[in-house]
N, C-alpha and C positions, 0 to 999 in steps of 0.2 A: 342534216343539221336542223335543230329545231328550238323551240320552245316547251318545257313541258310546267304541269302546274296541276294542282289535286287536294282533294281533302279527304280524312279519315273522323268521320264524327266519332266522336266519345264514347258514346252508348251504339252496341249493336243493332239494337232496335232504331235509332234516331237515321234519322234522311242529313246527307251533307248539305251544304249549301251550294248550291249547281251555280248559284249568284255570283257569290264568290269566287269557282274555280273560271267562271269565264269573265267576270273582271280583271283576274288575274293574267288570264289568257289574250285578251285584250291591251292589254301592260306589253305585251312583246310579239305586238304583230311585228316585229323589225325584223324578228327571230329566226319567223314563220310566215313570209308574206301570202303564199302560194297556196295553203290551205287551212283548215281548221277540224278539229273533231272533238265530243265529248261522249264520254260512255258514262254510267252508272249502274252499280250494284249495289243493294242493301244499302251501308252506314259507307260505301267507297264512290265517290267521282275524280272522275281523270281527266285532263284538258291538254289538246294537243297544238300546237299551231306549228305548220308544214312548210320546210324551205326544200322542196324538191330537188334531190340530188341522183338520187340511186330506183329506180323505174319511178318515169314521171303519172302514170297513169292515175286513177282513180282508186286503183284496187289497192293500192299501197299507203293508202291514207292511214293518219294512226287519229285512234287508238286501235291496235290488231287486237285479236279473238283468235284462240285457240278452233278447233273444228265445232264444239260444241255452245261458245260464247262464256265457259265458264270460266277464262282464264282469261285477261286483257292486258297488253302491256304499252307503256309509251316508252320512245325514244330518244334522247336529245344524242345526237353524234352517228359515228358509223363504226360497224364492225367489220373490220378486214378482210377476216375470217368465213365470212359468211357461206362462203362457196362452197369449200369445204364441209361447213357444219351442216348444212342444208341436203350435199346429197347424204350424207350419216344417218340424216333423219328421216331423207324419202327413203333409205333402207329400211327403217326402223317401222315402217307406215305410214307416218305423217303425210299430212295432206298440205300443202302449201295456197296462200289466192294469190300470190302476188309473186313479184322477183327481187322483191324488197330484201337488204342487211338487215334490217330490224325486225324481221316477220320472225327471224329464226330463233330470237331469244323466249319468245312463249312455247316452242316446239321444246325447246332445250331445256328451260325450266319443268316442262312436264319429266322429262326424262331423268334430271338428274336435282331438283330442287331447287334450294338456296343458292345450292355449289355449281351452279349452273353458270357464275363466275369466272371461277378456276377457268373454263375455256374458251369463255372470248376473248379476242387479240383486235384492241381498238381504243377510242375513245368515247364513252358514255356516262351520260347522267339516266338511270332509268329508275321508272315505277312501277312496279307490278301486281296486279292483283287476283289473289285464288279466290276465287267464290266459295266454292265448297269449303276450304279451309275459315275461309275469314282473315286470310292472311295479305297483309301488303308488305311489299317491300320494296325498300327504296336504294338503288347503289350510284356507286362514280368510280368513277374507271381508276385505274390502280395509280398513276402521278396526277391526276385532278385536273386533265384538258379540259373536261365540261362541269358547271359548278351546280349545285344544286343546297338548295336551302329550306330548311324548316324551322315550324314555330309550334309547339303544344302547348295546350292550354286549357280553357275549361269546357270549351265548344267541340275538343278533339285537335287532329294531328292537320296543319295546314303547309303544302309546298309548293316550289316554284323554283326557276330555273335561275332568275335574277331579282335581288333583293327589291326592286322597285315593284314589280310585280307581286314580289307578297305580300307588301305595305297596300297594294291595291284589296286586298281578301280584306280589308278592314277587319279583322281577326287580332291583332295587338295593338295595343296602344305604342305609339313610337318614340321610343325613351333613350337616349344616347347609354350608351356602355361604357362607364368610365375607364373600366380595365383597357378594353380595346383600344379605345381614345387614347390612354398611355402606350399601349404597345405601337400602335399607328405611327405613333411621333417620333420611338424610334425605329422601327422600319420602313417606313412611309408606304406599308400596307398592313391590315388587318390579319394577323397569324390565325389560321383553323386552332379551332371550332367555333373561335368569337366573329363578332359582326359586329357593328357597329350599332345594332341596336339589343337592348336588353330581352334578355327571353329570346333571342333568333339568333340560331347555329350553323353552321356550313357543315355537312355533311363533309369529316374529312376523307381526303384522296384514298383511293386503296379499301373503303370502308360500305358498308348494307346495314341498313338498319331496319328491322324488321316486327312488325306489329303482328298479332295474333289475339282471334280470341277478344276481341275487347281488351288488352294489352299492349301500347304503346312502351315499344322495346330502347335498350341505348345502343350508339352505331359502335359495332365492332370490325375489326380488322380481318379482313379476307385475304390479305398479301403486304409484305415488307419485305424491300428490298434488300438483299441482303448480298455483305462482302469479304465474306468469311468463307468461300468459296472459291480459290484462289485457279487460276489458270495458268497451266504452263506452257513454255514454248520460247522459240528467241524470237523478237522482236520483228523480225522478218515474219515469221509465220503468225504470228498474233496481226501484225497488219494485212495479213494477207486472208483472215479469219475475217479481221473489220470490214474489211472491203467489201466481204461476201456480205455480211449484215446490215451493212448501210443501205447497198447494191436492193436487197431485198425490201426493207423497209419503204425503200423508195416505191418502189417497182410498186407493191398493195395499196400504195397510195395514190395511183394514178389510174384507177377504177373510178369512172365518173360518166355518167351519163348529160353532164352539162359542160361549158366550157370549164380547161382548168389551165391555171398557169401555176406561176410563182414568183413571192417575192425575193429580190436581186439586191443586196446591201453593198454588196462590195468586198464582204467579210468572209471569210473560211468557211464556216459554216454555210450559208445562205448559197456560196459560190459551189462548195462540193455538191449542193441537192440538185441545183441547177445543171453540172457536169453528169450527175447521175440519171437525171429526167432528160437527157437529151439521148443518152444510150437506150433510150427504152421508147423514146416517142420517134413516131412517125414521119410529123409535122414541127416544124420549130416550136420552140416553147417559147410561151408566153412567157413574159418576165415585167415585173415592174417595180420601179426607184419612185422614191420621193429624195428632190436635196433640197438646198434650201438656200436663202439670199447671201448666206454669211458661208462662207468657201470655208472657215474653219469647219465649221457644222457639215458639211458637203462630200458624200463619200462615190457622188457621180461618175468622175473618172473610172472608181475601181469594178464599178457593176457594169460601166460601158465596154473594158477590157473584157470580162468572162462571155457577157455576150454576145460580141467577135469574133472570141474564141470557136462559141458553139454555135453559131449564128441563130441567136433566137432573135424574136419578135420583140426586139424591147422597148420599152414606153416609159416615158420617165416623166413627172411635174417638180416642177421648182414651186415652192409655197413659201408664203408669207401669212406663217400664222395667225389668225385674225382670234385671239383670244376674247373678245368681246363676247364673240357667238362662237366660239368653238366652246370653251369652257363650259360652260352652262350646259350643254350638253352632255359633256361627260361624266360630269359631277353625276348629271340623273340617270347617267347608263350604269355607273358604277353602283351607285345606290351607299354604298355606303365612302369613309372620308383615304384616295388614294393618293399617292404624290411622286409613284414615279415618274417622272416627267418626259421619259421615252414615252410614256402613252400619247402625247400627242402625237411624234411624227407616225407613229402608227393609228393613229387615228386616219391621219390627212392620206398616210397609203394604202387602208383600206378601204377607206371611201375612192380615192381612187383607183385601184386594184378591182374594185366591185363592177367598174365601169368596161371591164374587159372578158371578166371571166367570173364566174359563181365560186369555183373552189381555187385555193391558193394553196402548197406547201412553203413551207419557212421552216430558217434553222435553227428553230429555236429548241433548246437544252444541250448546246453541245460546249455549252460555257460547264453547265453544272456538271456534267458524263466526263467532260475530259481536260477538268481544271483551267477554263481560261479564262478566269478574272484576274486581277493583278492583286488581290487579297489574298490570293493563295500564295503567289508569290512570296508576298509583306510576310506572312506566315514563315516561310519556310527561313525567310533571314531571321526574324524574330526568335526561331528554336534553334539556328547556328548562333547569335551574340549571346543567349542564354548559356551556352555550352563552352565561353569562353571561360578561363579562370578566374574564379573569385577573388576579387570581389569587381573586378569590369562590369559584368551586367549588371548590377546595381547602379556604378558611379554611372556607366553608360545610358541607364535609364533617368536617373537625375538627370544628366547633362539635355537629352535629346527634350525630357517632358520640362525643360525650362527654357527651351528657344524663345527669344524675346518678339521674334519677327510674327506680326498680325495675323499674316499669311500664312503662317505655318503652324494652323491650328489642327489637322490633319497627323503632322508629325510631332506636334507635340502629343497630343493622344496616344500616339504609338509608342514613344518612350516613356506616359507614362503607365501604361498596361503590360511594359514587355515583361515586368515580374509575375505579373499573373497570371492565370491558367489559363490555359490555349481556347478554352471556348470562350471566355470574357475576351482576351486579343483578337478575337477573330469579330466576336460581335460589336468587339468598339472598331474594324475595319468596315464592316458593315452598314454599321448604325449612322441615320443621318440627322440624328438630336440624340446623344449620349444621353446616360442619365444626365451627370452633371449640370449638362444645357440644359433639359429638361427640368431639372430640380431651381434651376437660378430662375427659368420663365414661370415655373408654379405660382401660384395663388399659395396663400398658406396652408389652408383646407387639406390641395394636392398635394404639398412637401409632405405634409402629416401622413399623408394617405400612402405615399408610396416614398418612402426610407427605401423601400428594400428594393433593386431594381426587379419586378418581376420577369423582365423579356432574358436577362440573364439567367436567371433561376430556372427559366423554360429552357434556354439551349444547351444549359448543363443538363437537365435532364434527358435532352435527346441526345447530346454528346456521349454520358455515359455508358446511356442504352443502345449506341450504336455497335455495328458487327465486325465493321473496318477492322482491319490488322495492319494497319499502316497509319500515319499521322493527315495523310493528303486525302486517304479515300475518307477517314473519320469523317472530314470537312465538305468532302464533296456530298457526302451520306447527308449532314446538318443542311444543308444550303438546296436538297433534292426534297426534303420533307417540308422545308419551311419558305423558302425565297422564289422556288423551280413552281411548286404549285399556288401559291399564295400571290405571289408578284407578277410574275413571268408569263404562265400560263392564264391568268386570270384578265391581267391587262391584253393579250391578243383574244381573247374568248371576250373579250369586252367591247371592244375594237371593231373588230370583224362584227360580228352578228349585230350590234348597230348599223350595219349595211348590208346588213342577208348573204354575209361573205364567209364561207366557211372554209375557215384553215385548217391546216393537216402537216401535223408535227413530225417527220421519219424519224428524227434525231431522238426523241422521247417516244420511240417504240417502244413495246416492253420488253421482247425478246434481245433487241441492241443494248437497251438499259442491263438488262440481266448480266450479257456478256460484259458491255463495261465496268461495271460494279465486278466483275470477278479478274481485270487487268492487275495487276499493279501500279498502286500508285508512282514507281519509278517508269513507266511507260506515258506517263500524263504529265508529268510534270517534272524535269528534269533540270537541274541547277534553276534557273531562272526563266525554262524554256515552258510554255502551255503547250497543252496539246497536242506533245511530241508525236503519239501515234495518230493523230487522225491528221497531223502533217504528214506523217508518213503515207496514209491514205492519198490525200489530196496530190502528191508532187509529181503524179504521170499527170495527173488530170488538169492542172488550174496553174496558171501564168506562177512566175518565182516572186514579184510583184505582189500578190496576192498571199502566197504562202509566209511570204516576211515581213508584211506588214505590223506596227502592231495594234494593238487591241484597241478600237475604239467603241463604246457606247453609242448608242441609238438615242444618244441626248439632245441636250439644246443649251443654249449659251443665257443656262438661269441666271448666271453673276451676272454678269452684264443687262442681263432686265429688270432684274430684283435692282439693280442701280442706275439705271437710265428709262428704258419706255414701261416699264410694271411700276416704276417707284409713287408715283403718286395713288394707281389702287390699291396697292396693297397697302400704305396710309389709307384710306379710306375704308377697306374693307375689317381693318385687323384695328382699327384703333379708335373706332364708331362705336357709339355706346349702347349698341344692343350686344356687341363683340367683348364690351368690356363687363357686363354683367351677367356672363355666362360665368363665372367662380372659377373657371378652370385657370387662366395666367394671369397674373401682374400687372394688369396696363403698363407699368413704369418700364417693367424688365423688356417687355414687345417692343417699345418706343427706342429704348438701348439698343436692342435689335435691330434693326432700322438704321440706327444712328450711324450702329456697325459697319454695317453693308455700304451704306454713303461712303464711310471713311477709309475703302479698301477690305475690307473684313469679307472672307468667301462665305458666305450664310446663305446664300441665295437657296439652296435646297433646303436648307429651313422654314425661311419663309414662302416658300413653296406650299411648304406643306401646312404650316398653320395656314396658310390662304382656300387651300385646300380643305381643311376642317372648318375652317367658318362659312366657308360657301354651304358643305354639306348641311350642316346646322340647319343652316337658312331654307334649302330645298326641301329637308327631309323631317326636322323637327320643330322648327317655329311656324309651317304651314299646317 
């Protein structure tokens, strides 16, 4: 796990600025504590900084060199695979210096090219470059665990691993993106390929984008998931299929030449990796919980049970979020404006978690792989009252989208979307500022600007384009391209590596993601049930406690801050007059906001998130 970062000047004749990529590389020593490298060719420099995971040695330093020095690549992540692909390649002739995962992707790219993709099985952001050809190329692993970001311009092609590091290449001028800015507020993250700053792209998931020649290329698609590929079997043997793929996924994870544990939530996922990493370790596994003051918030108990169960090593901190000095912090690791507000407790547990062991697995994507949000649920009633007789769903949608109760702003939006098309229903289950909120808090400028909701017009178009043959997998397909690598994976790749902590996903394998995406949606989600088959999985292994719980979020108790201990800064942050002459809200409508939340009204993830954008403002664009 690392940092990576690099530049492609413009002209082939022109020298990069070496200045630049080790400013940049500098920006994430967090990344990379343990070592550093730069290489240079011609119009290419590479900048590496080293979180030693896999041969601690010398010889494993990146940036690698093919036998000759004319091929160099860097690495940020690990590849699974490597075992295998490396002796392929001592068949093949290849010379190896090291015992490095990442040494094998320059052997491979000799071999087989661009498409030297197609066979790694892992998590990576990489950079590569052919000397002879004049060719760089840049990829990210197929669902987007490790992120990678570029800026072109007129000095050439500039990247890096994390948005604040690029802003270090002093290479763009740093200009807020007003598209993003809207899309942000309704998903309270940045959708690929925007960023929060003008002119700078995230290299989306699955995607290589590759220069030649003096030729600065656009990123295309090397792999989409696809579920149009249907599997058959009964239900018994399709679970007894997962088992085997979970089983595995784990198992390739647990190659680590430093300490590794895992995080322990309490929840189904995070509990099956843990039941799976005890059949394959030695040694009790590492485990580690964060809960917290408020026993609603507290999912202690249920991580204390699993790890009885299997007797690991667990270690658990109680926190007291100290948003003064946490915040500020993450605003500048994210780099650009994010407002999940699970990114704190996972903050605070991989800062702790860091304190035990270098690598961690977590269960995270097994919400998106096997339908367990309660949106999908909302979903599946919303297309049974649809299909009652006319005219019910109509008067029913009146009826629900005119509840008069404060509190039931949630289900009034539900009733009044349930006429409309499943992907608008789903993203107003989603979305944590609808348009409509959005359009009341605008400035006028922004109402002008955006009539049309763009973030809906985006999920219809991935909606249509998706492969699903079912209504549940369509949704799972939506929520894997856009919420799984943009949200999900982003906030732990954010997390983690602010503490030199490197996570490791089983659940977002590619090979398990494959198989999943080919279930049937009626194995994942069944009357009101999530998850059915990876219950099925879990019920030799993990306590009935565990198994029937239900779904809780990695949250925090925003309503209750946003209206008692946050209420007076977020007055001060959202209603100060350098906040009020940014054009983008209303002074008056933010202050209603406010008023709201005072007077009962659940907003609090709203003002979350505008707290959230005005801070970024402030870090990243008025300095």
């Amino acid at each position: 796990m690392c940092g990576i970062a690099g530049m492609l000047a413009a002209e082939l004749a022109a020298a990069p600025d070496m200045d630049a990529v080790q400013r940049m590389c500098d920006a994430m020593v967090h990344r990379g504590p343990d070592d550093h490298g730069y290489f240079r060719d011609g119009p290419c420099a590479l900048g590496h900084r080293r979180l030693s995971i896999i041969d601690l040695r010398p010889e494993a330093a990146q940036p690698m060199t093919n036998e000759n020095d004319s091929i160099a690549v860097i690495v940020n992540g690990e590849i699974y695979n490597f075992q295998a692909l490396r002796l392929e390649l001592e068949r093949k002739g290849h010379t190896f210096k090291s015992r490095s995962d990442s040494e094998v992707v320059v052997h491979l790219y000799e071999e087989e090219g661009v498409d030297f993709l197609d066979r790694l099985r892992g998590m990576y952001a990489i950079a590569l470059w052919d000397g002879p050809r004049k060719r760089l190329v840049l990829a990210r692993d197929r669902f987007g665990k490790k992120p990678l970001f570029y800026h072109v311009g007129a000095d050439g092609l500039v990247f890096a691993s994390e948005l604040g590091a690029l802003a270090a290449s002093g290479h763009f001028e740093r200009r807020p993106d007003i598209d993003a800015i809207d899309a942000f507020l309704c998903l309270q993250y940045v959708p690929s390929p925007l960023t929060g700053f003008r002119g700078v792209r995230k290299l989306p998931a699955g995607s290589r984008l590759v220069c030649e020649g003096g030729r600065i290329g656009e990123p295309t698609p090397y792999f989409r998931l696809r579920f149009d590929q249907p599997r058959q079997g009964s239900l018994a043997e399709l679970t007894e299929q997962l088992h085997a793929q979970i089983e595995d996924a784990v198992r390739v994870r647990m190659v680590s030449d430093v300490p590794l544990g895992a995080f322990l939530s309490g929840g189904l996922d995070s509990s099956l990796i843990v039941a799976m990493m005890a059949r394959h370790s030695s040694a009790p596994v590492k485990t580690f919980s964060v809960g917290f003051t408020s026993k609603d918030f507290s999912e202690l108990p249920y991580a204390q049970m699993v790890a009885k169960r299997y007797g690991t090593d667990h270690h658990e901190l109680i926190v007291q979020p100290d948003m003064t000095s946490v915040v500020p912090q993450f605003v500048r690791h994210y780099g650009e404006p994010f407002a999940d507000s699970s990114a704190l407790p996972t903050w605070y547990l991989c800062q702790y978690t860091r304190t035990g062991v270098t690598v961690a697995l977590s269960g995270d994507g097994g919400d998106e792989a096997f339908s367990g949000y309660r949106r999908y649920a909302h979903s599946r009633t919303a297309r049974a009252l649809r299909r009652l007789p006319r005219p019910l769903p109509s008067l029913l949608a009146k009826a629900i989208g005119s509840i008069p109760i404060p509190a039931a702003q949630q289900v009034r939006g539900f009733g009044r979307r349930l006429m409309k098309p499943e992907h608008v229903r789903f993203l107003g289950l989603a979305a944590h500022i609808p348009h409509e909120d959005r359009m009341a808090l605008y400035s006028a400028d922004m109402r002008g600007r955006y009539v049309e909701d763009q973030t809906v017009k985006r999920f219809g178009e991935l909606y249509a384009a998706s492969t699903a043959m079912d209504p549940v997998n369509r949704l799972l397909d939506l929520d894997i391209q856009t919420y799984l690598s943009d949200d999900i994976l982003t906030k732990v790749d954010i997390a983690s590596m602010a503490h030199s902590l490197e996570v490791r996903c089983p659940l977002v394998d590619q090979d398990l993601m494959v198989f999943a995406a080919s279930l049937p949606g009626s194995v994942k989600l069944r009357g009101l049930q999530s998850k059915l088959i990876l219950r099925e999985v879990a019920k030799p292994l993990l306590p009935e406690k565990i198994l029937n719980r239900p779904k809780r979020g990695f949250g925090l108790p925003i309503d209750r801050w946003m209206r008692e201990d946050l209420a007076p800064l977020s007055r001060d942050i959202l209603l100060d007059q350098t906040a009020r002459e940014r054009g983008v809200f209303e002074p008056s409508a933010i202050e209603s906001l406010l008023l709201g939340q005072q007077r009962g009204e659940p907003r609090g993830d709203q003002i979350w998130a505008l707290m959230m954008l005005e801070l970024w403002y402030r870090e990243f664009i008025d300095r």
